[in-house]
C-alpha positions in Angstrom: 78.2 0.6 105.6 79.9 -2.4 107.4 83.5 -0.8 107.7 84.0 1.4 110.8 87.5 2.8 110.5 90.4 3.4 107.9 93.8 1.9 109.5 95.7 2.3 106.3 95.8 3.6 102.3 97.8 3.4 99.9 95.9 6.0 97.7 94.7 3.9 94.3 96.1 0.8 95.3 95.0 -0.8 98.7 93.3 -0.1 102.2 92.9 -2.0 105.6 90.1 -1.4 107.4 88.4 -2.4 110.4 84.8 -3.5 111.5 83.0 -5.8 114.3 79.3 -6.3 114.7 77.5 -6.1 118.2 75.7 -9.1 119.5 72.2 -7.2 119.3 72.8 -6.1 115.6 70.6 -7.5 113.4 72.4 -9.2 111.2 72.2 -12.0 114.2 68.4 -12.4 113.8 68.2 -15.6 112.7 71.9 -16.1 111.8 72.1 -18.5 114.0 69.5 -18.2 117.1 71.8 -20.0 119.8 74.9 -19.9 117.8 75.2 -16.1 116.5 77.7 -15.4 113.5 78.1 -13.2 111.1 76.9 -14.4 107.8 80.0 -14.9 104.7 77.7 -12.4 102.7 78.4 -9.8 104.9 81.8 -10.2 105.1 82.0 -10.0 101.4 80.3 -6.9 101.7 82.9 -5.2 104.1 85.6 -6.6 102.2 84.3 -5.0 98.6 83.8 -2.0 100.4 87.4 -2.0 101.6 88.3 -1.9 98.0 85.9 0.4 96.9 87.6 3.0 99.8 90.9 1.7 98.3 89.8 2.1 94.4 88.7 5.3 95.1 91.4 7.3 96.5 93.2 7.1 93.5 91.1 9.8 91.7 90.6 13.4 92.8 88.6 13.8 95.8 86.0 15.7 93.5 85.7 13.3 91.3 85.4 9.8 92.9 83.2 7.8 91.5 81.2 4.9 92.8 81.8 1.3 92.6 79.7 -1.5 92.6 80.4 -5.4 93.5 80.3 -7.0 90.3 81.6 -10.4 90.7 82.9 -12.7 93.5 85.9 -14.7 91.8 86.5 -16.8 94.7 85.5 -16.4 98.0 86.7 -19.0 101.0 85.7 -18.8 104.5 88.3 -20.4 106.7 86.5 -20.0 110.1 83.1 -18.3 111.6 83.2 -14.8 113.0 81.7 -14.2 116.0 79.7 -10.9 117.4 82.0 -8.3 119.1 85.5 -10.2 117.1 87.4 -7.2 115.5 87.6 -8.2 111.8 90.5 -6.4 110.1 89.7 -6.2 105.9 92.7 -5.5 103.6 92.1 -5.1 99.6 94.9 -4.5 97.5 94.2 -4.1 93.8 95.7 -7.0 91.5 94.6 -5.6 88.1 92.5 -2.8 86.2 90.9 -3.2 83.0 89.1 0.3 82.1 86.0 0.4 84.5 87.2 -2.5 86.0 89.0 -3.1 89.1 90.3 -6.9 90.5 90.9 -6.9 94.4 92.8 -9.6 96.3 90.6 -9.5 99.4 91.4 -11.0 103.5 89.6 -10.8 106.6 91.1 -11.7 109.7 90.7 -11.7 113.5 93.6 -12.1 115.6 95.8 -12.1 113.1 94.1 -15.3 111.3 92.5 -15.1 108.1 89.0 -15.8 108.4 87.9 -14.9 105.4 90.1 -14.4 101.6 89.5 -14.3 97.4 89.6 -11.9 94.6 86.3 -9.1 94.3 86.1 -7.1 91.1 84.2 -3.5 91.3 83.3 -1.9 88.3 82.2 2.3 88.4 78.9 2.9 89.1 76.7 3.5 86.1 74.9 7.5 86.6 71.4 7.7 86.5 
């Protein structure tokens, strides 16, 4: 898991959450030797699971299910991220269809966005 702290939830509907990446993690090896940052896909990645934590709390603790990334509607990168740079994600749903949940999606650092688009997660299929 990418995310490393809840800062806020509004349960069902939206969540900010934090996360930064240490210089010797290895998401750096070979992203870029020289010029570390931390790859888009990974920020995607923290930001879906930011609204998977927000999609979530809307259903009984007992009975949460899982959620899955299943597609990237748009996805812009306005700047890199560097290691150590606290990245704050926010996801707030926009719409539900059934098993299907649309996120507006932003990751920032220092109060610019780095990172924003619209994620939909769908529930986990059980084995």
């Amino acid at each position: 898991m990418f995310v490393r702290g809840l800062l806020a939830l509004a349960k069902g509907s939206s969540a900010e959450c934090d996360a930064s990446f240490e210089p010797e993690h290895p998401i750096f090896t070979g992203h870029f030797p020289g010029n570390p940052l931390v790859p888009g896909v990974i920020l995607t990645e923290a930001l879906a699971q930011t609204a998977g934590i927000a999609a979530a709390s809307g259903f009984p603790e007992n009975a949460r299910p899982l959620f899955l990334l299943s597609a990237i509607r748009s996805m812009k990168f306005h700047r890199t991220v560097r290691p150590g740079e606290n990245i704050v994600l926010r996801a707030e749903k926009a719409a539900q269809m059934e098993q299907l949940f649309q996120f507006s999606v932003r990751a920032s650092v220092a109060g610019e966005t780095v990172a924003e688009g619209q994620l939909v997660l769908s529930f986990a299929q059980s084995r």
